[in-house]
PDBQT receptor file of N, H, CA, C and O in Angstrom, charges set to zero:
ATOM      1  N   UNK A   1     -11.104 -22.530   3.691  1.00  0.00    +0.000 N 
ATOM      2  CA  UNK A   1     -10.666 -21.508   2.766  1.00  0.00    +0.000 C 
ATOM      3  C   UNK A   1      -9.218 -21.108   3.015  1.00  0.00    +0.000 C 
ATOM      4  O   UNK A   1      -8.287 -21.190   2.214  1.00  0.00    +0.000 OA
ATOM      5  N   UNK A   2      -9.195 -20.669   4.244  1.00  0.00    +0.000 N 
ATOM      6  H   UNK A   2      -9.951 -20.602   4.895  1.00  0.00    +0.000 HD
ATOM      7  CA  UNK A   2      -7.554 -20.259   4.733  1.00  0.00    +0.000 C 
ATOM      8  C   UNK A   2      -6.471 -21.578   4.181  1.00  0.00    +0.000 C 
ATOM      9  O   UNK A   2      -5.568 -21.247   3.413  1.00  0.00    +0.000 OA
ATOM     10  N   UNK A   3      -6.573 -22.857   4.536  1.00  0.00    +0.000 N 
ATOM     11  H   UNK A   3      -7.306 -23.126   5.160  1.00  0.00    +0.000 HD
ATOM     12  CA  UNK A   3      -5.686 -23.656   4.241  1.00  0.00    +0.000 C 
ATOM     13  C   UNK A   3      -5.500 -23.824   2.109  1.00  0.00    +0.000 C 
ATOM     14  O   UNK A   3      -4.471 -24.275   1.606  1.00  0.00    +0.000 OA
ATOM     15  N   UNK A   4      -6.572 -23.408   1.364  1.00  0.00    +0.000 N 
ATOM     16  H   UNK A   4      -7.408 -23.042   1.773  1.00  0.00    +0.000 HD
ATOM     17  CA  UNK A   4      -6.469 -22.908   0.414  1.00  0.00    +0.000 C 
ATOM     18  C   UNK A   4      -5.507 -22.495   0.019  1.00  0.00    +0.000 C 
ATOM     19  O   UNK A   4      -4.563 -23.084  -0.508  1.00  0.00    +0.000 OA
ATOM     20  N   UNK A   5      -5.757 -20.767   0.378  1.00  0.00    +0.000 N 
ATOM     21  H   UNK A   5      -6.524 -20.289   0.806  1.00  0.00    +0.000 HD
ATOM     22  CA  UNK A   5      -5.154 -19.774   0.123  1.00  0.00    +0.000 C 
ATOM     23  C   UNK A   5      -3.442 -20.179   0.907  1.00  0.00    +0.000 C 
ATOM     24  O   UNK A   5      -2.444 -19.783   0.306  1.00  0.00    +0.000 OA
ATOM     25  N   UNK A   6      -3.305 -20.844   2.030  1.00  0.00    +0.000 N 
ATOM     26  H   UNK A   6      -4.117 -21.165   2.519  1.00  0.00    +0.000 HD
ATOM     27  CA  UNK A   6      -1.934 -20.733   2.199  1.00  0.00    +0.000 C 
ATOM     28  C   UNK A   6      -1.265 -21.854   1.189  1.00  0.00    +0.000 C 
ATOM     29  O   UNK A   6      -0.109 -21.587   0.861  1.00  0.00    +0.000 OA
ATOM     30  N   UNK A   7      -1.790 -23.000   0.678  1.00  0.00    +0.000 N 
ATOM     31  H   UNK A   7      -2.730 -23.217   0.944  1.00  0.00    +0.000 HD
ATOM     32  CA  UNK A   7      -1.444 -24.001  -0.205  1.00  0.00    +0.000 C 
ATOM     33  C   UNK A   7      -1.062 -23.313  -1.154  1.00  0.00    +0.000 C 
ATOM     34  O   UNK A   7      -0.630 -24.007  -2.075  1.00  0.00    +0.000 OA
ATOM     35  N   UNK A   8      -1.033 -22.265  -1.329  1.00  0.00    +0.000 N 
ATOM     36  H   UNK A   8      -1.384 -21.701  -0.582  1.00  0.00    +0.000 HD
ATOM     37  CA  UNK A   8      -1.381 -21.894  -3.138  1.00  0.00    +0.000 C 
ATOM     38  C   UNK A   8      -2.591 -21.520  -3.985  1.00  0.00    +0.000 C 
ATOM     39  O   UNK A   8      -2.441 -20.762  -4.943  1.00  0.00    +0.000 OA
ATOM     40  N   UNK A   9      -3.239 -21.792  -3.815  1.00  0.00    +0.000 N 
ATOM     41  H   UNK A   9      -3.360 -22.408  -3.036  1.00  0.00    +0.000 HD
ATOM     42  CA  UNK A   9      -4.098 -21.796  -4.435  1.00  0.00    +0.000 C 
ATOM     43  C   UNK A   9      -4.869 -20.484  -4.961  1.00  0.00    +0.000 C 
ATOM     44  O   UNK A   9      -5.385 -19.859  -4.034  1.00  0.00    +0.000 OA
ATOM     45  N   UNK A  10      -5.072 -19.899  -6.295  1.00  0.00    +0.000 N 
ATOM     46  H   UNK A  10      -4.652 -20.407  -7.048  1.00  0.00    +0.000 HD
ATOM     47  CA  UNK A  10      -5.592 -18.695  -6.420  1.00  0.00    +0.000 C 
ATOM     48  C   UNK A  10      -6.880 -18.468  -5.922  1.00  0.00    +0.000 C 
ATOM     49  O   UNK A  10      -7.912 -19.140  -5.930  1.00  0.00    +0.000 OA
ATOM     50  N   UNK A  11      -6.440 -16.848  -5.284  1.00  0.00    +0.000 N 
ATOM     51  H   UNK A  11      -5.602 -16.302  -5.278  1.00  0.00    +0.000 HD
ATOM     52  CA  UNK A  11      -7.717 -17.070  -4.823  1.00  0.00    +0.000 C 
ATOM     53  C   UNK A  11      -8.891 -16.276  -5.616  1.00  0.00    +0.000 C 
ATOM     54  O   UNK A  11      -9.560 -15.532  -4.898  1.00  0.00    +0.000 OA
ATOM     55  N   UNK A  12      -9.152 -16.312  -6.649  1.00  0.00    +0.000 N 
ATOM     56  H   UNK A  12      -8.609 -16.917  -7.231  1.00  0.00    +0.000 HD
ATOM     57  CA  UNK A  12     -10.365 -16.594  -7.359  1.00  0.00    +0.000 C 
ATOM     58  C   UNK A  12     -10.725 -17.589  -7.410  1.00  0.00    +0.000 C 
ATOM     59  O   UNK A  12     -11.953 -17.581  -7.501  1.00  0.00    +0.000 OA
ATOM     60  N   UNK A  13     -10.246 -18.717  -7.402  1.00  0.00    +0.000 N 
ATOM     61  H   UNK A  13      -9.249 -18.723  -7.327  1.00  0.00    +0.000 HD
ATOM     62  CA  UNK A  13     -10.532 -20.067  -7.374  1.00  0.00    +0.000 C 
ATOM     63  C   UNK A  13     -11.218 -20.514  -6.211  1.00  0.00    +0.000 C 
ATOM     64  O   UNK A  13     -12.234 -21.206  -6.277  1.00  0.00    +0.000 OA
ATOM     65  N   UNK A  14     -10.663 -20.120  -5.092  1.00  0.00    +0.000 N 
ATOM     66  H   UNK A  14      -9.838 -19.558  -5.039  1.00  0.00    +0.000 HD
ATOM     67  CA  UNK A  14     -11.064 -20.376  -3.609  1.00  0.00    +0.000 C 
ATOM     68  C   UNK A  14     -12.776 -19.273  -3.859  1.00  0.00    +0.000 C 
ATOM     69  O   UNK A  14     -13.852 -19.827  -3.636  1.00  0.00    +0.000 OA
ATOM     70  N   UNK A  15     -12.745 -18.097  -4.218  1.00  0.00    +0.000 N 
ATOM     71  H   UNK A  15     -11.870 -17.647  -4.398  1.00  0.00    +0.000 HD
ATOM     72  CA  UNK A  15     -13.427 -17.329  -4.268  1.00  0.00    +0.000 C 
ATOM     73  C   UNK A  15     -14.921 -17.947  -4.747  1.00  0.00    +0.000 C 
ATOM     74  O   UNK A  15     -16.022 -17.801  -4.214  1.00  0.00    +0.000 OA
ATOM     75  N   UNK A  16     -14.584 -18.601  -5.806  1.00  0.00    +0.000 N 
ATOM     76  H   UNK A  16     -13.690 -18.720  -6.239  1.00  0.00    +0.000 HD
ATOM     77  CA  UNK A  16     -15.526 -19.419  -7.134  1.00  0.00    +0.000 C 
ATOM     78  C   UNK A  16     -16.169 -20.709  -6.311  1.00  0.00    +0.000 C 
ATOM     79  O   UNK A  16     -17.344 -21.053  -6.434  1.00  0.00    +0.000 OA
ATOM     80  N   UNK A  17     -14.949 -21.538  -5.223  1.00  0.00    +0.000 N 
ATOM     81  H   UNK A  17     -13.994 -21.259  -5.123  1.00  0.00    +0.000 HD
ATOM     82  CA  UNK A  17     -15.761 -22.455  -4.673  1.00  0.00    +0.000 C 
ATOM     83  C   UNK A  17     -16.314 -21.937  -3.429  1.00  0.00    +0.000 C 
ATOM     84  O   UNK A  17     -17.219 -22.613  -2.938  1.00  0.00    +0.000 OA
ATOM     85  N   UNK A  18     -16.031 -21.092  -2.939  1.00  0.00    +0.000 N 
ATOM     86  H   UNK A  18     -15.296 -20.543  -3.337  1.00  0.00    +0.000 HD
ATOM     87  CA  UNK A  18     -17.031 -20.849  -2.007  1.00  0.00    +0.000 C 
ATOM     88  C   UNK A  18     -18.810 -19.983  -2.301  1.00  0.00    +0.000 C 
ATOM     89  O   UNK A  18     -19.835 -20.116  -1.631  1.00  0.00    +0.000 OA
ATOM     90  N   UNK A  19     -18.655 -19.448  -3.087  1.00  0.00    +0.000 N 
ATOM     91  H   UNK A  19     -17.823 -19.340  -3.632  1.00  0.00    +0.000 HD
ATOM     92  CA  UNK A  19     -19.800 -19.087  -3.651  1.00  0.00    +0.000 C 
ATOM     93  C   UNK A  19     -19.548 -17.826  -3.681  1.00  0.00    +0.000 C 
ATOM     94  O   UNK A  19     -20.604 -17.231  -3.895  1.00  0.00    +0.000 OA
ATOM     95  N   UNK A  20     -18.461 -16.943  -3.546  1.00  0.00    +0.000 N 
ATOM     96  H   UNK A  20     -17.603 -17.427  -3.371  1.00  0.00    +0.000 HD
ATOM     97  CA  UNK A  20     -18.864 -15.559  -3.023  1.00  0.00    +0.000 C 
ATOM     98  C   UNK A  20     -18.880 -14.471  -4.655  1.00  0.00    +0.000 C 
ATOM     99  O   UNK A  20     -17.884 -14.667  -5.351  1.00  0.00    +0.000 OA
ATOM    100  N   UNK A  21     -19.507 -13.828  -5.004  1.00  0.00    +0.000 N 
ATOM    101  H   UNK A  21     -20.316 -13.669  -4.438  1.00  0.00    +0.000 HD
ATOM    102  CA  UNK A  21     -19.747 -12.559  -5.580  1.00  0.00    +0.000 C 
ATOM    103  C   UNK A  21     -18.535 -12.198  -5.480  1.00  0.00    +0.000 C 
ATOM    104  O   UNK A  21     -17.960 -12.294  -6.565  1.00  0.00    +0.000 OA
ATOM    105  N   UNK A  22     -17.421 -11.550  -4.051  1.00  0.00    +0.000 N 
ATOM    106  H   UNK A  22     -17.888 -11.472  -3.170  1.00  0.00    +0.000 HD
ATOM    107  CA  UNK A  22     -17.012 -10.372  -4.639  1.00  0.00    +0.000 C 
ATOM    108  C   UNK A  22     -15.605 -10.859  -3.757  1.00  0.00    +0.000 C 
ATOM    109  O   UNK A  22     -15.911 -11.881  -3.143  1.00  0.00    +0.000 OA
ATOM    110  N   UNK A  23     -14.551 -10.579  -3.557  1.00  0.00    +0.000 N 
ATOM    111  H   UNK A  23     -14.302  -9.749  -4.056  1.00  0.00    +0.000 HD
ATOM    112  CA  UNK A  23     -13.014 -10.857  -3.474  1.00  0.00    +0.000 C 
ATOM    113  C   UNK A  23     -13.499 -10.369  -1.958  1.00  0.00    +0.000 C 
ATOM    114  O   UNK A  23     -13.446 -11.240  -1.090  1.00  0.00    +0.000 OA
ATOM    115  N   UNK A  24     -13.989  -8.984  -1.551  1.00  0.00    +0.000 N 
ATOM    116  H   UNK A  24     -14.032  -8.276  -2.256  1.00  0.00    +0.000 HD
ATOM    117  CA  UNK A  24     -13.819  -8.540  -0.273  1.00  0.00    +0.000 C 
ATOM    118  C   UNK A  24     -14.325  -9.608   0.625  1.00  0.00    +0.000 C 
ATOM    119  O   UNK A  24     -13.886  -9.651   1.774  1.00  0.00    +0.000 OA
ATOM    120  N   UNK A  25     -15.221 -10.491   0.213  1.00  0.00    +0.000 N 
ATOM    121  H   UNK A  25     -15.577 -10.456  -0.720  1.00  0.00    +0.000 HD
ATOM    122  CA  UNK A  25     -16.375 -10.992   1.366  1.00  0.00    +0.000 C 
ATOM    123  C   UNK A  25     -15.878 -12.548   1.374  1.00  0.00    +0.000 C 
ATOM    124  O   UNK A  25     -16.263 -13.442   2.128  1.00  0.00    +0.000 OA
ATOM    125  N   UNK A  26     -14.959 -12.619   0.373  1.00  0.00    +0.000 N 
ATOM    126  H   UNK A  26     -14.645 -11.893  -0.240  1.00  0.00    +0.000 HD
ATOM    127  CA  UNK A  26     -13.712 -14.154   0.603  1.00  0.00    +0.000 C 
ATOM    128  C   UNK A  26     -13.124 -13.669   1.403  1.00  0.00    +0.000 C 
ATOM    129  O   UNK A  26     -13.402 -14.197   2.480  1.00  0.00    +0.000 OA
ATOM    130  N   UNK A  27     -12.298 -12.780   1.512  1.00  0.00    +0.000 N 
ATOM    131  H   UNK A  27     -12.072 -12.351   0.637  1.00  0.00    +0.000 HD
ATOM    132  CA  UNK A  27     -11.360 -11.957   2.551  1.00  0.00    +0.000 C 
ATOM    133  C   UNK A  27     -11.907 -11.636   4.303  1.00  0.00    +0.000 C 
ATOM    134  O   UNK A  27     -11.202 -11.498   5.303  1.00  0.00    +0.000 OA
ATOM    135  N   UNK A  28     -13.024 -11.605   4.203  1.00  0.00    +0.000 N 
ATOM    136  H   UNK A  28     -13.597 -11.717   3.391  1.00  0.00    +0.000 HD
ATOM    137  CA  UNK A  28     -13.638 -11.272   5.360  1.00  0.00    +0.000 C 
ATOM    138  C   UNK A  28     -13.750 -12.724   6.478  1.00  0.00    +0.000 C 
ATOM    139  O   UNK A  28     -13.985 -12.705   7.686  1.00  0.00    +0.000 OA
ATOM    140  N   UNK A  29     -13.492 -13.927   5.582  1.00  0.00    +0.000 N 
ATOM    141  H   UNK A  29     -13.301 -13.943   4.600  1.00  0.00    +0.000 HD
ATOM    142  CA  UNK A  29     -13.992 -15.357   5.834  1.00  0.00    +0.000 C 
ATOM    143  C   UNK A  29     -12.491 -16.055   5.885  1.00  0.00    +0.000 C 
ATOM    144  O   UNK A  29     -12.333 -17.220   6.248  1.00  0.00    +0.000 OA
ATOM    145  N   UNK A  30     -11.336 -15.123   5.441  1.00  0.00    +0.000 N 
ATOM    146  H   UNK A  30     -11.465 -14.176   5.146  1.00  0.00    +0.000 HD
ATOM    147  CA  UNK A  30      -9.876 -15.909   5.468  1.00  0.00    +0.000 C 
ATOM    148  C   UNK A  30      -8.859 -15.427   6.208  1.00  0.00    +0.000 C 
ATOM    149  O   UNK A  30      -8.664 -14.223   6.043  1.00  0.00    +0.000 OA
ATOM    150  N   UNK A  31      -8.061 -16.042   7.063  1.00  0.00    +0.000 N 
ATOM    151  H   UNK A  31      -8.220 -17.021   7.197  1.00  0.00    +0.000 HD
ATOM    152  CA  UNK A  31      -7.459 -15.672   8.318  1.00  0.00    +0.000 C 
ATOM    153  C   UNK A  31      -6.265 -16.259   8.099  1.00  0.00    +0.000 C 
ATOM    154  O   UNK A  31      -5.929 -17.298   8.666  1.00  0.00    +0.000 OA
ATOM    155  N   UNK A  32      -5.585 -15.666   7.307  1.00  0.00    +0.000 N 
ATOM    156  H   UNK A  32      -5.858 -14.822   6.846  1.00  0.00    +0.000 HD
ATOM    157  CA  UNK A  32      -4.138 -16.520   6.769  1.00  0.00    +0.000 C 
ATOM    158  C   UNK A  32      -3.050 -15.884   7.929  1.00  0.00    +0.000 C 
ATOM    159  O   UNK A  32      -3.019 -14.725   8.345  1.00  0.00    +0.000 OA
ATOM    160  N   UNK A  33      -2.199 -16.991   8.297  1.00  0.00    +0.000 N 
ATOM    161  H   UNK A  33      -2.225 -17.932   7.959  1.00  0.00    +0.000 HD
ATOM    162  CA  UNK A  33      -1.240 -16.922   9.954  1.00  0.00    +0.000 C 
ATOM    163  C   UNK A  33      -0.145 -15.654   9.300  1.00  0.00    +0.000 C 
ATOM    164  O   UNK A  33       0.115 -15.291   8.153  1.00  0.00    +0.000 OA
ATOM    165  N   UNK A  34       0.373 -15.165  10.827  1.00  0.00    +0.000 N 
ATOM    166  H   UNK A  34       0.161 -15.460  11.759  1.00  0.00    +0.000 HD
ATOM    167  CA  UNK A  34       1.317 -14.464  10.178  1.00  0.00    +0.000 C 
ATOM    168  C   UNK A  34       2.387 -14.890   9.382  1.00  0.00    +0.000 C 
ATOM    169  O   UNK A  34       2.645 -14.401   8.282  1.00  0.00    +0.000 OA
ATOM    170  N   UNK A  35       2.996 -15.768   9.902  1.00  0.00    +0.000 N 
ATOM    171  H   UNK A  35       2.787 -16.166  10.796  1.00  0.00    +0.000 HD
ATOM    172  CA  UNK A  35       4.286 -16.341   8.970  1.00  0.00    +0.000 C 
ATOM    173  C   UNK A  35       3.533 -16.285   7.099  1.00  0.00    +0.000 C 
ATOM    174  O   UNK A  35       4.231 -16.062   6.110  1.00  0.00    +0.000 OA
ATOM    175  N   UNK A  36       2.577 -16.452   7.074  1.00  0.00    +0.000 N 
ATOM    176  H   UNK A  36       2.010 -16.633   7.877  1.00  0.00    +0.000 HD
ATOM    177  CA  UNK A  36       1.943 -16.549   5.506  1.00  0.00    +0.000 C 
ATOM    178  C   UNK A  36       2.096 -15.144   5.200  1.00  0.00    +0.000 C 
ATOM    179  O   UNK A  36       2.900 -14.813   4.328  1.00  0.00    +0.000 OA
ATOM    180  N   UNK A  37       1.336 -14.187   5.889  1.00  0.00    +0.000 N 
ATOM    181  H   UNK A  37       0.683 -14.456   6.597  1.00  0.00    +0.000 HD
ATOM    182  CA  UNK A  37       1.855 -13.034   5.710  1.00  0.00    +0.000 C 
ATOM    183  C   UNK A  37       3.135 -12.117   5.481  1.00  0.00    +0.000 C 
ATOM    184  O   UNK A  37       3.365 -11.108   4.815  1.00  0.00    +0.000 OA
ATOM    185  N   UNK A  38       3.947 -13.030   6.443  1.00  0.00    +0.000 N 
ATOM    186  H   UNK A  38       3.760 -13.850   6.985  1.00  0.00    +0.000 HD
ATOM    187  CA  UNK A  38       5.212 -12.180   6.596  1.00  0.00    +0.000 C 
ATOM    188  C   UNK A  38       5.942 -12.861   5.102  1.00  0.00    +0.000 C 
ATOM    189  O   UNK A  38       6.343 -11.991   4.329  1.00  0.00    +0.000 OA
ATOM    190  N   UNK A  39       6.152 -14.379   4.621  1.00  0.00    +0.000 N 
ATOM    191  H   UNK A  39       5.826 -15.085   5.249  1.00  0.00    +0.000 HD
ATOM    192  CA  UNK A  39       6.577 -14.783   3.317  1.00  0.00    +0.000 C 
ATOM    193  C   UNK A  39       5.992 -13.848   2.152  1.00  0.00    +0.000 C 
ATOM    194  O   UNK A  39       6.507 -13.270   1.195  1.00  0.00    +0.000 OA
ATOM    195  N   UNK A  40       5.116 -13.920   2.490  1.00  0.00    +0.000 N 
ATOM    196  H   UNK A  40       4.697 -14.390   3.267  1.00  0.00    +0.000 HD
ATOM    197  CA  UNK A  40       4.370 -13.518   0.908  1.00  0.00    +0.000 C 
ATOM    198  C   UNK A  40       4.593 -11.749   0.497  1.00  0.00    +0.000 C 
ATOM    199  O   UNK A  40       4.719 -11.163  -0.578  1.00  0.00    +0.000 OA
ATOM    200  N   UNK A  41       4.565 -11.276   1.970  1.00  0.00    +0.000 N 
ATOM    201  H   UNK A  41       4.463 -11.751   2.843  1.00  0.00    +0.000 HD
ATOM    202  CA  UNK A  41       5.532  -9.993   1.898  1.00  0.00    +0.000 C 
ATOM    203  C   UNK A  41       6.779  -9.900   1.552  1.00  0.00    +0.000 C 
ATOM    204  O   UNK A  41       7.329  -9.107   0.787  1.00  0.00    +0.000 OA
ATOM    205  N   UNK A  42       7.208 -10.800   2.191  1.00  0.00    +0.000 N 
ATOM    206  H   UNK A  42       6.761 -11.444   2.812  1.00  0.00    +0.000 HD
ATOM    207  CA  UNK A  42       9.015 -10.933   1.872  1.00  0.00    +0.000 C 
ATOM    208  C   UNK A  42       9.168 -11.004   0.189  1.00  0.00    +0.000 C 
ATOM    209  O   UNK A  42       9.700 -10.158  -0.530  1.00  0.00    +0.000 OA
ATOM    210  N   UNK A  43       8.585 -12.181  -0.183  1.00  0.00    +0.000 N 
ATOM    211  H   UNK A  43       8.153 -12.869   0.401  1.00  0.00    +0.000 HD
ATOM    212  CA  UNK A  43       8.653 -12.184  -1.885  1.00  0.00    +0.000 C 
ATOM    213  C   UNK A  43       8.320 -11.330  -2.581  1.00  0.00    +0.000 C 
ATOM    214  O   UNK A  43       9.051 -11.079  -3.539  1.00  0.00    +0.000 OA
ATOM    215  N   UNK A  44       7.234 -10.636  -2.405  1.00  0.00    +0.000 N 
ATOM    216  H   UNK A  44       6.640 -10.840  -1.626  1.00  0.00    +0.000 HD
ATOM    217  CA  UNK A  44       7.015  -9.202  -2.907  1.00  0.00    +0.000 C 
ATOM    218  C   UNK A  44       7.632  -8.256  -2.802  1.00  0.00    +0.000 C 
ATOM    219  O   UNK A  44       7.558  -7.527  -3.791  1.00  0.00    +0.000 OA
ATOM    220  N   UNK A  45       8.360  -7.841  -1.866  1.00  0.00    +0.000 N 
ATOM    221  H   UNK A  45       8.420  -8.433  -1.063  1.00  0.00    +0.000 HD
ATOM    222  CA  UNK A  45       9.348  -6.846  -1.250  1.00  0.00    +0.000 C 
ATOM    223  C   UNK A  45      10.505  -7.478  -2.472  1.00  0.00    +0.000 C 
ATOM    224  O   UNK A  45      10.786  -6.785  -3.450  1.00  0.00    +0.000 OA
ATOM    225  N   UNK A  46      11.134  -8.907  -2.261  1.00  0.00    +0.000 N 
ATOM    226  H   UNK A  46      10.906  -9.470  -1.467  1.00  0.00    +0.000 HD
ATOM    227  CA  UNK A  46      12.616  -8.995  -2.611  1.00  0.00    +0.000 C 
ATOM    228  C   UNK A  46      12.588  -9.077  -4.239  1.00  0.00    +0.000 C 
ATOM    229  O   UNK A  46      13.685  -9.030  -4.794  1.00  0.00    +0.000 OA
ATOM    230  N   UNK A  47      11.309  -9.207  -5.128  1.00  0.00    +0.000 N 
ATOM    231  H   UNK A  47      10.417  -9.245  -4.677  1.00  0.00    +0.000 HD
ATOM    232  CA  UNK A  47      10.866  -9.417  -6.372  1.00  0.00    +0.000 C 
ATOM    233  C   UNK A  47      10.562  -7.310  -6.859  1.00  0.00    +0.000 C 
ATOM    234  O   UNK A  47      10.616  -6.789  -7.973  1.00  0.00    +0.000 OA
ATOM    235  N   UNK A  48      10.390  -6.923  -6.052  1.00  0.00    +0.000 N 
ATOM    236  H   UNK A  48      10.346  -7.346  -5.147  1.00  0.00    +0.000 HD
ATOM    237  CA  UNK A  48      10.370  -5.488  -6.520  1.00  0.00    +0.000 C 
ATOM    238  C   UNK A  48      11.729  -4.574  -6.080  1.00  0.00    +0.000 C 
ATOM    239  O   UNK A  48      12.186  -3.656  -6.761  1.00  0.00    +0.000 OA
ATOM    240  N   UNK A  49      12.268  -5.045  -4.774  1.00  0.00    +0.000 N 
ATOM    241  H   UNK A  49      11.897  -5.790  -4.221  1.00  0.00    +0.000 HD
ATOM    242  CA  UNK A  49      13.894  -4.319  -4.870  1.00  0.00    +0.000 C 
ATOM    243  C   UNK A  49      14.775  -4.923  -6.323  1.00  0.00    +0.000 C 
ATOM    244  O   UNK A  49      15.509  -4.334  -7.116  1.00  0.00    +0.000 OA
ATOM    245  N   UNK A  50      14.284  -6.468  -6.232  1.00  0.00    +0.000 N 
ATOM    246  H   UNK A  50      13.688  -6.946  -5.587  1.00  0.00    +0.000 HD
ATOM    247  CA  UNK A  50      15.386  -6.741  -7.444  1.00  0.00    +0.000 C 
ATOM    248  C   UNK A  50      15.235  -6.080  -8.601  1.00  0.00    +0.000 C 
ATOM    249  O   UNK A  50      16.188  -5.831  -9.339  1.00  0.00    +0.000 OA
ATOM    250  N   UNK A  51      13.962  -5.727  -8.864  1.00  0.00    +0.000 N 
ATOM    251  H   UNK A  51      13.187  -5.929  -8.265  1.00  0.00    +0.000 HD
ATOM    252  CA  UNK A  51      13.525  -5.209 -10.503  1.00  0.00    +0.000 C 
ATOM    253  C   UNK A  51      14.143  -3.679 -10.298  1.00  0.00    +0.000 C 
ATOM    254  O   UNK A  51      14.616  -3.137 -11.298  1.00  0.00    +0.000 OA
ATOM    255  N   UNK A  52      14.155  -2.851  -8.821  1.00  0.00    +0.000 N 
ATOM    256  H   UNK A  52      13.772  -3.291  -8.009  1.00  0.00    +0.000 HD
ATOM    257  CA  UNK A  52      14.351  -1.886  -9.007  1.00  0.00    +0.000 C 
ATOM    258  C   UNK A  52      16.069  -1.700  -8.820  1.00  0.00    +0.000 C 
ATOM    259  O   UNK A  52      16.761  -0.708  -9.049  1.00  0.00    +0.000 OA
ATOM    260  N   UNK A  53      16.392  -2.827  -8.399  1.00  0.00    +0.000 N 
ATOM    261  H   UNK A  53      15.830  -3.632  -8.213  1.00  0.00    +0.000 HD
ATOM    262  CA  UNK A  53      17.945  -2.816  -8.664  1.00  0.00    +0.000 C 
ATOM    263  C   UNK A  53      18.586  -3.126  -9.919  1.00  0.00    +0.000 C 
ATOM    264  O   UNK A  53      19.731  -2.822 -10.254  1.00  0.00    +0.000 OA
ATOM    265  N   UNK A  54      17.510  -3.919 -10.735  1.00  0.00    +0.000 N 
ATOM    266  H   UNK A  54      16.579  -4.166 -10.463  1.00  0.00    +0.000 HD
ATOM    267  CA  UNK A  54      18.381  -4.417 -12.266  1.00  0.00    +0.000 C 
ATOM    268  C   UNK A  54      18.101  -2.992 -13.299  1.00  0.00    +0.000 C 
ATOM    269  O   UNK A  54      18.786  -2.646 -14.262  1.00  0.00    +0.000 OA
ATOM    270  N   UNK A  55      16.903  -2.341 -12.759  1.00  0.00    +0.000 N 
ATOM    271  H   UNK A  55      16.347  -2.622 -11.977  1.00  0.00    +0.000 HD
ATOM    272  CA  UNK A  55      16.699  -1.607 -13.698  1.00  0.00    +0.000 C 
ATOM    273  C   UNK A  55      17.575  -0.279 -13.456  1.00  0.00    +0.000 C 
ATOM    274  O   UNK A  55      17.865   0.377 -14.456  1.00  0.00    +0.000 OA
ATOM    275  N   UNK A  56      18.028   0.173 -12.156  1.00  0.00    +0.000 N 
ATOM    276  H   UNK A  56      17.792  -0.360 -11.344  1.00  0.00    +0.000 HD
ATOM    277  CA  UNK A  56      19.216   0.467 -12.228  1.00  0.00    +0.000 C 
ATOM    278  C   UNK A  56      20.797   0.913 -12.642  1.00  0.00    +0.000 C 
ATOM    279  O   UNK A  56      21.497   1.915 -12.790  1.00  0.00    +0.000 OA
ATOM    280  N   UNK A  57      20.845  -0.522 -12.718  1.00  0.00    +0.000 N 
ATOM    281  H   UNK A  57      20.277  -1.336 -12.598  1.00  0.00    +0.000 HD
ATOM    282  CA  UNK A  57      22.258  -1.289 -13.565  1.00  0.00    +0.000 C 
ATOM    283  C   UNK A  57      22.108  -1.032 -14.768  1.00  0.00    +0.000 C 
ATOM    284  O   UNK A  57      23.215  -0.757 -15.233  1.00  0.00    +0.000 OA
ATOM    285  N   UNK A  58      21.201  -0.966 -15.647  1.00  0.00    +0.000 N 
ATOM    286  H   UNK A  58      20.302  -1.190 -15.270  1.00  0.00    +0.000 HD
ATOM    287  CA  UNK A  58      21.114  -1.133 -16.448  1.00  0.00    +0.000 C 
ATOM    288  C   UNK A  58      21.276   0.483 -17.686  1.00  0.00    +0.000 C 
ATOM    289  O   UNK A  58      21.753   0.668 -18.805  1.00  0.00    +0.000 OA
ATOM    290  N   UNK A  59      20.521   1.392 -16.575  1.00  0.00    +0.000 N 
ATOM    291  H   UNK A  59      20.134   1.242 -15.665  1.00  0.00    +0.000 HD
ATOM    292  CA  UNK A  59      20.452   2.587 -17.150  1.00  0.00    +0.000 C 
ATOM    293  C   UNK A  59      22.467   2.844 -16.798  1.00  0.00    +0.000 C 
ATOM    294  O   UNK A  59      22.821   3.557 -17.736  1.00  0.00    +0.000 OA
ATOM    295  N   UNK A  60      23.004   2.720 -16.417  1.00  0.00    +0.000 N 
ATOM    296  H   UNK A  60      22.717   2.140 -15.655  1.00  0.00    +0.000 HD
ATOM    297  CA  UNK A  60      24.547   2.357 -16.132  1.00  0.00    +0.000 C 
ATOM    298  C   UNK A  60      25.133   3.808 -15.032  1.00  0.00    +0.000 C 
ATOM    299  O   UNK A  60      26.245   4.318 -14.893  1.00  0.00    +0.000 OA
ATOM    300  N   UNK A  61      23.397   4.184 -14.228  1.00  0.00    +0.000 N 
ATOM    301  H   UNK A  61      22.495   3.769 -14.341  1.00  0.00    +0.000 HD
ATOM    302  CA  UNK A  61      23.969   4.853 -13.007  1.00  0.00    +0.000 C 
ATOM    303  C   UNK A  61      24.854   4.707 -12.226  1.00  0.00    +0.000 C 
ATOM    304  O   UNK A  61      25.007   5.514 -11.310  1.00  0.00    +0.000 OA
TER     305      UNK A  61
């Protein structure tokens, strides 16, 4: 499952082949490394400063 989820792969999809009912109890079964963690934070972090920097600019503060 973990090598899944770090490939890419959505994880409803991962969710669907493993059999599980509910998102928490995929989660309970997936142990993604830190570096996966720390990227996938990073992109989220640098994808929401940017929006909150263009939107910004834009109001012409």
């Amino acid at each position: 499952m973990t090598h899944l989820i770090e490939a890419g792969y959505d994880p409803l999809f991962v969710q669907q082949q493993v059999g599980h009912s509910y998102a928490s109890t995929t989660s309970l079964y997936t142990s993604v490394s830190s570096d996966f963690r720390t990227r996938t934070l990073r992109r989220v972090l640098d994808g929401t400063i940017g929006r909150a920097l263009g939107a910004t600019g834009k109001e012409g503060i």
